[in-house]
matplotlib code that plots the C-alpha trace (Angstrom):
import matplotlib.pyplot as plt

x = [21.4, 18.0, 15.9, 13.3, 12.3, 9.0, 8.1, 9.2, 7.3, 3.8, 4.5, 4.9, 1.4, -0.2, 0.8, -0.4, -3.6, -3.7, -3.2, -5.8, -8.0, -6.9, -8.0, -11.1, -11.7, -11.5, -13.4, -16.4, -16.1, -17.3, -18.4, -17.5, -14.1, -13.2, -10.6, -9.6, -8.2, -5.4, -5.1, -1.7, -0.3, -1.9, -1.0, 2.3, 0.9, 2.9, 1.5, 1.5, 1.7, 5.6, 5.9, 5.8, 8.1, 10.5, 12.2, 14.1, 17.7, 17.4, 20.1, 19.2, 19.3, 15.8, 13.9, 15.3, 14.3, 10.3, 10.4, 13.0, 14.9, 13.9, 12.8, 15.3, 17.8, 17.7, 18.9, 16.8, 17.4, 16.0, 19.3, 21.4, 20.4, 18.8, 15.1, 14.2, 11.3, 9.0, 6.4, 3.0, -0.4, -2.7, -6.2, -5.6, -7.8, -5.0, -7.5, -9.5, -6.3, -4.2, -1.5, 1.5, 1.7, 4.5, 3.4, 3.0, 5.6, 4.5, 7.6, 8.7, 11.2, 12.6, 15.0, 18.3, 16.9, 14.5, 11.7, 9.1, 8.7, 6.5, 5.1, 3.1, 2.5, 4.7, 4.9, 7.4, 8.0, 7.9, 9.1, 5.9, 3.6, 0.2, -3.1, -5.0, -8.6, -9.7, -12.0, -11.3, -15.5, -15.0, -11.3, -12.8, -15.7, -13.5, -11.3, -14.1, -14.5, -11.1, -11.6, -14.6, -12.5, -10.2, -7.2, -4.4, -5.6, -2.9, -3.5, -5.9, -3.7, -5.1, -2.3, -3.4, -3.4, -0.3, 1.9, 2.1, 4.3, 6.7, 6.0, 6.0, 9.3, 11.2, 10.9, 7.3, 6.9, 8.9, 6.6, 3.3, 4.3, 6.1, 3.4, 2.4, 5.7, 4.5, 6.7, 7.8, 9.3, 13.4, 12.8, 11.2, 13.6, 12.7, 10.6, 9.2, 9.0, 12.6, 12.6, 14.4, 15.9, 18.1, 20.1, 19.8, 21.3, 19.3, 17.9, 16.3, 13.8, 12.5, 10.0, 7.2, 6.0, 2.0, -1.2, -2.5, -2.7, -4.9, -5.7, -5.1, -1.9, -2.8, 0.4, 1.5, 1.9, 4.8, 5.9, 9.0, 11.8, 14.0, 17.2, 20.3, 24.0, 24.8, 22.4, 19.9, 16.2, 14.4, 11.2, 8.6, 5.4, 3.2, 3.0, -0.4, 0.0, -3.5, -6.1, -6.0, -2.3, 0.8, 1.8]
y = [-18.2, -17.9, -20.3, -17.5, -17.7, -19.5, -17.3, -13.8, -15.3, -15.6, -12.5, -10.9, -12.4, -11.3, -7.5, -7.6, -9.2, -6.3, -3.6, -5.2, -5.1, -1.2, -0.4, -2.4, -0.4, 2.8, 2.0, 0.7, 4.1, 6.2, 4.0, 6.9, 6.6, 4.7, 3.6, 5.4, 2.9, 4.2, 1.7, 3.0, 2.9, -0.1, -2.0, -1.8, -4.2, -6.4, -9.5, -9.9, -13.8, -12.6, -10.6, -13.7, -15.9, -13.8, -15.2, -13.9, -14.4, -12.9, -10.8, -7.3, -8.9, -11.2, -8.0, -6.0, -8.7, -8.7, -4.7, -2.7, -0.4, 1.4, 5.0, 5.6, 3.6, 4.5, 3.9, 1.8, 1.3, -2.4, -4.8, -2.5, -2.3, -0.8, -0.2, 0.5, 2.3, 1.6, 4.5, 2.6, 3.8, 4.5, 3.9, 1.4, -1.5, -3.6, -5.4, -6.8, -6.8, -8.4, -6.0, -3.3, -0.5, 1.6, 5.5, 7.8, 10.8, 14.6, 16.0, 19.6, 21.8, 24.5, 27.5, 28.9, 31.0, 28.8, 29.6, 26.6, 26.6, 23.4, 20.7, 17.4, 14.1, 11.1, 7.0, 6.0, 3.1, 4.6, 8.3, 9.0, 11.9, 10.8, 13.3, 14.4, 12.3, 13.3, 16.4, 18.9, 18.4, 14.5, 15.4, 17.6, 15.1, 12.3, 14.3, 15.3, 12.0, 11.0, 13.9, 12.0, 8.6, 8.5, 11.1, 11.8, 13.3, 14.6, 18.6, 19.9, 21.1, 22.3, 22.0, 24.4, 27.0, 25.8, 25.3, 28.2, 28.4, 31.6, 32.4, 29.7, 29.3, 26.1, 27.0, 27.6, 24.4, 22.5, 24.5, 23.5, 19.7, 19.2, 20.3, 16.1, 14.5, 11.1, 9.4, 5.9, 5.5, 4.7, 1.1, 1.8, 4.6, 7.7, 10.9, 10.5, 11.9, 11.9, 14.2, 13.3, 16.1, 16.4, 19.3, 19.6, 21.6, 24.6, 24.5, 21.5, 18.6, 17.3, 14.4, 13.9, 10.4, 10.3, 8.4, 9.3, 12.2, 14.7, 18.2, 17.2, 16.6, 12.6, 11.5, 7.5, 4.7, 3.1, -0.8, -1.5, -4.0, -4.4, -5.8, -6.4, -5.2, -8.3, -7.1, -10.1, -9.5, -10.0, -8.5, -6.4, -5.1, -1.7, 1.7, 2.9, 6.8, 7.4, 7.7, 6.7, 5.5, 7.4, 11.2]
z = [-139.3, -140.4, -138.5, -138.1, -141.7, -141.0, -138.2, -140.5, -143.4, -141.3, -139.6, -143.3, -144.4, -141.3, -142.0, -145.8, -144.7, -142.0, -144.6, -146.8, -143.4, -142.9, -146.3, -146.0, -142.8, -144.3, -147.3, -144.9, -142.8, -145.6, -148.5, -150.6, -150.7, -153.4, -155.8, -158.4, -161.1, -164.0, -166.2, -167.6, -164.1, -163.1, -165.8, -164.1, -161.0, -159.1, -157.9, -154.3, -154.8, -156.5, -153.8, -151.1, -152.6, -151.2, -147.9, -145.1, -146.1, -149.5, -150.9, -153.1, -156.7, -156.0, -154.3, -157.8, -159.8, -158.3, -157.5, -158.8, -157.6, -154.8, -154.6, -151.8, -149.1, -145.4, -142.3, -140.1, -136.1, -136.7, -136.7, -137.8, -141.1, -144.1, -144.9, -149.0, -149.3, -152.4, -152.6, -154.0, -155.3, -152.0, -153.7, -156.4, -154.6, -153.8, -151.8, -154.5, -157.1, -155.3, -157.0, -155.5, -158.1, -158.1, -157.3, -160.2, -160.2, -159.6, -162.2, -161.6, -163.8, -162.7, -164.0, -163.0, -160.7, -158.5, -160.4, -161.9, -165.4, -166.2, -164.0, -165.1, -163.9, -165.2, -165.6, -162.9, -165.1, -168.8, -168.3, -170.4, -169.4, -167.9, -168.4, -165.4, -166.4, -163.0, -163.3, -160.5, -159.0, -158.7, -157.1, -154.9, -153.7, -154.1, -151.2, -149.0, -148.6, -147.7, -145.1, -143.3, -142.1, -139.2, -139.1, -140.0, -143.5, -146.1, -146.3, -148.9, -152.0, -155.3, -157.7, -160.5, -157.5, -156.1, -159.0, -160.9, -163.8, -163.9, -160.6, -158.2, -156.3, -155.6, -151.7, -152.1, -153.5, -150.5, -148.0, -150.0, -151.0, -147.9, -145.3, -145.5, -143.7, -142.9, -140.2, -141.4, -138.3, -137.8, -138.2, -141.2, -143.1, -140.9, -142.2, -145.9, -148.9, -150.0, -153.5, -156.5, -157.3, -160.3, -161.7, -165.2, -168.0, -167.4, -164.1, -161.9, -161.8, -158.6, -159.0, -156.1, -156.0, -155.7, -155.9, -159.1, -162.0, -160.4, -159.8, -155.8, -154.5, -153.5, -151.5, -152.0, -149.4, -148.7, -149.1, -146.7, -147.6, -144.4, -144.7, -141.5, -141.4, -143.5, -146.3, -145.7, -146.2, -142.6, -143.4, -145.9, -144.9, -146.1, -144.5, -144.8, -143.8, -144.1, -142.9, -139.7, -139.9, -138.8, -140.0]

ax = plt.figure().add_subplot(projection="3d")
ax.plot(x, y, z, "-o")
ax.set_aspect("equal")
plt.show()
């Protein structure tokens, strides 16, 4: 049934060696963008070695047991099946570490009425709070120089301006966050991000999954585990949004 597994598995390599290209390509379009390592969050790698011993024909448990759970599952127009969308750090220099780190988590609480009432940046893995290390100048230049390479480019959005606490609505902070809608395409799950959005005992939490504890809102990328109607893995492969990728 799944003769094709040689021919996936290449096809799979040729795409992570194209997204290593893509990054390399941005990265040599404006030497200034670079990297921006957080060793909590990074600690957290996955090596992409793991990653390729996985083979078309694999059921859910071995991708859980090398990835985890997924941030969302959606409906894919490939096979009939099922695309699981991991959102992964953008700039963590996968190139050179040869590592998939899960995205950080841009936690929101709100009140009763709608209203925010604390925000901070989180450990996807450990539920512990991360501090913004990133001042808001090296943010800023770190940004301009994202704006420089090919487009599309995720909006400009200065979280301490954005987010404010007591004031800022939960509609406010859809229309704000929500402006940067990347296109995964159907194959690939559809329109991204999905929010977590949980209700809690005295209001709401939605979690926005992004690069990196800054003052910028820094969206992820995306790593793509397909699977068909039968729930057998047929393919993997990264979304790069930006730059130059898709919207």
């Amino acid at each position: 049934m799944f003769s094709y597994s040689k021919v996936c598995k290449s096809s799979v390599f040729t795409l992570i060696l194209a997204c290593f290209l893509t990054q390399g390509c941005a990265i040599f379009l404006s030497s200034r963008i670079k990297p921006v390592p957080v060793a909590e969050a990074d600690q957290h790698g996955i090596s992409l070695d793991r990653v390729r011993s996985l083979n078309a024909g694999d059921r859910a448990g071995l991708v859980i047991a090398i990835l985890g759970e997924p941030a969302d599952r959606q409906r894919s127009c490939v096979l009939d099946g099922v695309a699981w969308r991991y959102p992964i750090r953008a700039w963590n220099g996968i190139a050179n570490s040869r590592e998939i780190v899960p995205a950080i988590l841009l936690r929101q609480s709100f009140d009763e009425s709608g209203t925010l009432t604390d925000w901070e940046f989180v450990d996807s893995q450990t539920e512990r709070s991360m501090p913004v290390q990133e001042t808001a100048k090296k943010a800023y230049s770190w940004f301009q120089s994202l704006s420089q390479a090919p487009s599309p480019i995720p909006p400009f959005i200065d979280l301490n301006k954005t987010l404010i606490r007591g004031q800022t609505t939960q509609q406010e902070v859809e229309q704000s966050l929500g402006q940067w809608r990347p296109d995964l395409n159907c194959g690939n799950g559809g329109p991204a991000p999905r929010v977590k959005k949980v209700i809690a005992e005295s209001g709401s939490v939605w979690d926005w999954y992004v690069d990196r504890p800054s003052p910028l809102f820094i969206p992820p990328r995306y790593f793509i585990v397909a699977f068909d109607k039968h729930g057998f893995l047929f393919s993997y492969h990264f979304e790069a949004t930006y730059p130059g990728g898709r919207n």
